[in-house]
C-alpha positions in Angstrom: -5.1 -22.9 4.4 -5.3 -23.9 8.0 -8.3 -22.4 9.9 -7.9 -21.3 13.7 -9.5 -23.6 16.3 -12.5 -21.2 16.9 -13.1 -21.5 12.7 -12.7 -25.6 12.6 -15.5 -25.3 15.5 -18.0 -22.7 13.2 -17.7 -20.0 16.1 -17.3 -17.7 12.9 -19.9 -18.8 10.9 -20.6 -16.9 7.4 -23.1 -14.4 7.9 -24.4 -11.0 6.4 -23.4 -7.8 8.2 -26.9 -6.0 10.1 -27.1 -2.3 9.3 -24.3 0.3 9.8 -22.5 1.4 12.2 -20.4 4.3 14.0 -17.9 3.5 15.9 -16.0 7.0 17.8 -12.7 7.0 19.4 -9.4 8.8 20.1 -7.5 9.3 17.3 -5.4 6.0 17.9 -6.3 2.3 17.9 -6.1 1.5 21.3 -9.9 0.1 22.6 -11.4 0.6 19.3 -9.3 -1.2 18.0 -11.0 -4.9 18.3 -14.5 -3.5 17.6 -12.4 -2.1 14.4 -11.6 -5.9 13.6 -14.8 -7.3 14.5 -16.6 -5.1 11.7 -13.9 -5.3 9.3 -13.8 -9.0 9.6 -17.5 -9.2 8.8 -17.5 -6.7 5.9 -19.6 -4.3 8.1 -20.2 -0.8 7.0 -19.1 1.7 9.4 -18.0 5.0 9.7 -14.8 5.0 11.9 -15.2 8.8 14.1 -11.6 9.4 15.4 -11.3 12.4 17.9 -7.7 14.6 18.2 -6.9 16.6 21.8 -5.6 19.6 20.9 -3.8 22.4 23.2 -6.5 24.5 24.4 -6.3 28.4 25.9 -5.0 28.9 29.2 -3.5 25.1 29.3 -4.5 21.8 29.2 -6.0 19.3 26.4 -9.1 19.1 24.6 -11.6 18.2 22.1 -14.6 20.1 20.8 -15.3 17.7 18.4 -16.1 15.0 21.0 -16.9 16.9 24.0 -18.8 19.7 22.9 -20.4 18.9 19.8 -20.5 14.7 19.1 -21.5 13.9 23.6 -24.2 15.8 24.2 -26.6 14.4 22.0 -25.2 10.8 22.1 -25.4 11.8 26.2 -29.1 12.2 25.8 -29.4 8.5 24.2 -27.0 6.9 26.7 -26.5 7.7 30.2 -22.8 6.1 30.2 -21.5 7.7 27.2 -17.9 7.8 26.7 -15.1 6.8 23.9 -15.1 3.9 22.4 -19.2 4.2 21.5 -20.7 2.1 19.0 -24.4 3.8 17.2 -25.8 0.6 15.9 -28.3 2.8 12.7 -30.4 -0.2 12.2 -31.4 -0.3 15.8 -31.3 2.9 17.5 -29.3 1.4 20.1 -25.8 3.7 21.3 -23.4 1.2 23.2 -20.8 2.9 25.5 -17.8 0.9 27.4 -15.6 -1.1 25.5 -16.4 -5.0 26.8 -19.8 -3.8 26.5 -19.4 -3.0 23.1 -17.3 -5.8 22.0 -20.0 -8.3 23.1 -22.9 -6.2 21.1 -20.6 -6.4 18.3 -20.1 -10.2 18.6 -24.1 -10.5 19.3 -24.9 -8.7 16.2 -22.6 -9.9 13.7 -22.4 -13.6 15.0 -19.1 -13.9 16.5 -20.3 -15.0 19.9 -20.7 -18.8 18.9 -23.7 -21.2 18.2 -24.8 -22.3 21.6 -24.2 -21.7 25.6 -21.1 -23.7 25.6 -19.6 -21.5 23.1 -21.1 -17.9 24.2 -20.1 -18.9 27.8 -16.2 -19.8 26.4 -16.3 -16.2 24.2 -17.2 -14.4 27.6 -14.9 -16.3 29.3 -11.8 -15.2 27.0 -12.9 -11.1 27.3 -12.9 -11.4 31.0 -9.5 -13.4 30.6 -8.1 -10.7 28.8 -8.0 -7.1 30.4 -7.8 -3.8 28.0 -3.8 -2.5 28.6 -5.5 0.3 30.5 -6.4 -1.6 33.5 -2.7 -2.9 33.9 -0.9 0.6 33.2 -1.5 1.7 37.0 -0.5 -1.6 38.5 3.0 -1.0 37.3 3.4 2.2 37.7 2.2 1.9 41.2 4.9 -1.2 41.5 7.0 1.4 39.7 6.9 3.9 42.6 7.1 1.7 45.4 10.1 0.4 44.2 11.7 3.8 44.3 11.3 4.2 47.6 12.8 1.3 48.2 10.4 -1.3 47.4 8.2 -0.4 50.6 4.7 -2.4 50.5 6.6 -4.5 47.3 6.2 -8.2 47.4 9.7 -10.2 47.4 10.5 -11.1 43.8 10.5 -14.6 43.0 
């Protein structure tokens, strides 16, 4: 079986999962969904808290499950509280903000490589990489200048 670079190099080394987890998010996989990997990779226990909008009275979308009931108390732990969250049970510790999350995941299960070279190459590929959210407006914004006639567009190449 052939073994990524970042396997060959022992950047996933075998190690035991620490504690349980809850990881909360949207009913979908979108930014969960590498924190997902992370702890299904390392065999991790976990309870995966998915949260549905549904219509509310008088218009609009909603949750009660997350906004009324599951982020006030997670509120009082962690100032910055929003979906994806991560409540580490061994710990104590609530982690909000999904790069943020990602690299406390990759700290506590070992996945962030051996020594500075390799911990400075992990951080360098999640910086590389932006969540699809943070290119959506870009190209709508593109999107709309284009139909007004590409005002404020750069030439394409």
């Amino acid at each position: 079986r052939r073994l990524h670079r970042h396997h060959r190099r022992g950047l996933c080394r075998s190690r035991s999962p620490a504690g349980t987890f809850t990881l909360g998010y949207w009913d979908i996989r979108g930014l969960a969904a590498p924190a997902r990997m992370m702890l299904a990779y390392r065999g991790a226990a976990f309870e995966d808290r998915t949260y549905s909008l549904q219509p509310q009275a008088g218009g609009g979308w909603g949750s009660l499950a997350w906004f009324d009931t599951d982020r006030p108390p997670l509120r009082e732990r962690n100032a910055f509280i929003n979906l994806p969250y991560l409540v580490d049970h061994e710990s104590g510790i609530v982690v909000s903000q999904s790069t943020a999350l990602y690299q406390f995941l990759g700290r506590k299960l070992g996945l962030m490589g051996e020594n500075e070279a390799e911990r400075a190459a992990t951080e360098q590929t999640l910086a590389q990489v932006p969540p699809p959210h943070n290119r959506a407006p870009r190209k709508s914004v593109k999107a709309r200048r284009r139909e007004r006639g590409g005002e404020g567009c750069r030439p394409e190449r």
